[in-house]
C-alpha positions, 0 to 999 in steps of 0.5 A, a space after each residue: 529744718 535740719 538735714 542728716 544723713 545715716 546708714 547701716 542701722 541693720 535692724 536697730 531698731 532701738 537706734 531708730 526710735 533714738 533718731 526718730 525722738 530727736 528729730 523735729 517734725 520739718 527734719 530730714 535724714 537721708 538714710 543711705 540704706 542698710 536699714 535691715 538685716 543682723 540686728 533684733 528688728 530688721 524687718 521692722 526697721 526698714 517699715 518705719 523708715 519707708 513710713 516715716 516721712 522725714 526719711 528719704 530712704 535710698 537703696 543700699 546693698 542689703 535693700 538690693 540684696 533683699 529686693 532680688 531674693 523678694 523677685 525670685 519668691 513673687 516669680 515663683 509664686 510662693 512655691 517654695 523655692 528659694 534660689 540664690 539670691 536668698 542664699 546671698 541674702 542669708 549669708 549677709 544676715 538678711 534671712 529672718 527679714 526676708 522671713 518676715 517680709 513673706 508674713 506681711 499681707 501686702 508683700 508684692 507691695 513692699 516689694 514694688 517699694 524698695 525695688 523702686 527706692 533711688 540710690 542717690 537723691 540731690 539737695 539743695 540747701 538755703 545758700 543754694 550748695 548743692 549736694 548729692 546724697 548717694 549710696 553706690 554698691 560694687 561688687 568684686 567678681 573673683 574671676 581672676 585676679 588679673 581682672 576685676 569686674 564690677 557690678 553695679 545693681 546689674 548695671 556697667 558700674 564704670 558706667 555708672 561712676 562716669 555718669 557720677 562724677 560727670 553730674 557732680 562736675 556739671 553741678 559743682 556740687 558736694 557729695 555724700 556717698 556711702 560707697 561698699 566694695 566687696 
């Protein structure tokens, strides 16, 4: 069995069937999100990664994006009406997935999926080391520049960095992080 990890497919699907022929069927890949959005197949992408077991997908900023703009149409029931975090979604290249999620015939349930996905997931290998495989996104408020606020997933990102670092201290273990700063 062989471990990876990958991001940022963004809809290329052609890169993950690539992938998916290489590997054996006892490997994992832990995927650090962004699987949909730009590319040909963004919606279809992040289906087969969720339904390919030798993935362990984790939520990226595209999936967070994706998953508040899901939120607001499930709230809304269907009405019509798409708010901001469509728009954000949209101006990231994540309007057509989020099209072609309104399509799909159980789209509460896909939401309820990626809504739950983790964005860090720990390992351990054969020799006993230790790993943490994470995808951490910050967003930089424009307030002012003297001050710089940052955001994780709508959780205190100081906060959740601190908890971070002090798992990984208390572990002693390697960590692969995808790390965004906007």
């Amino acid at each position: 069995m062989a471990i990876y990890a990958c991001s940022d497919l963004h809809g290329r699907l052609d890169l993950l069937e690539q992938i998916q022929s290489f590997l054996n069927h006892d490997d994992k890949v832990y995927f650090l999100g962004d699987a949909g959005d730009r590319g040909s197949y963004p919606w279809e992408s992040i289906k087969r990664i969720a339904q390919d077991n030798r993935f362990i997908y984790l939520k990226g900023n595209h999936e967070d994006m994706l998953v508040q703009a899901m939120g607001d149409e499930v709230r809304n029931e269907g009405h019509g009406v798409l708010g901001k975090n469509f728009a954000l979604l949209s101006q990231n290249g994540g309007g057509e997935t989020f099209l072609h999620w309104l399509l799909e015939p159980m789209k509460t349930g896909w939401w309820s999926y990626l809504k739950k996905l983790p964005t860090y997931e720990k390992y351990v290998n054969e020799q006993g080391s230790r790993f943490i495989f994470a995808t951490l996104v910050l967003i930089q408020c424009r307030m002012a520049l003297s001050l710089m606020t940052m955001i994780c997933f709508g959780i205190d990102a100081i906060g959740t960095l601190r908890n971070l670092f002090l798992m990984i201290k208390k572990s002693a273990c390697m960590v692969i992080l995808l790390f965004h700063i906007y």
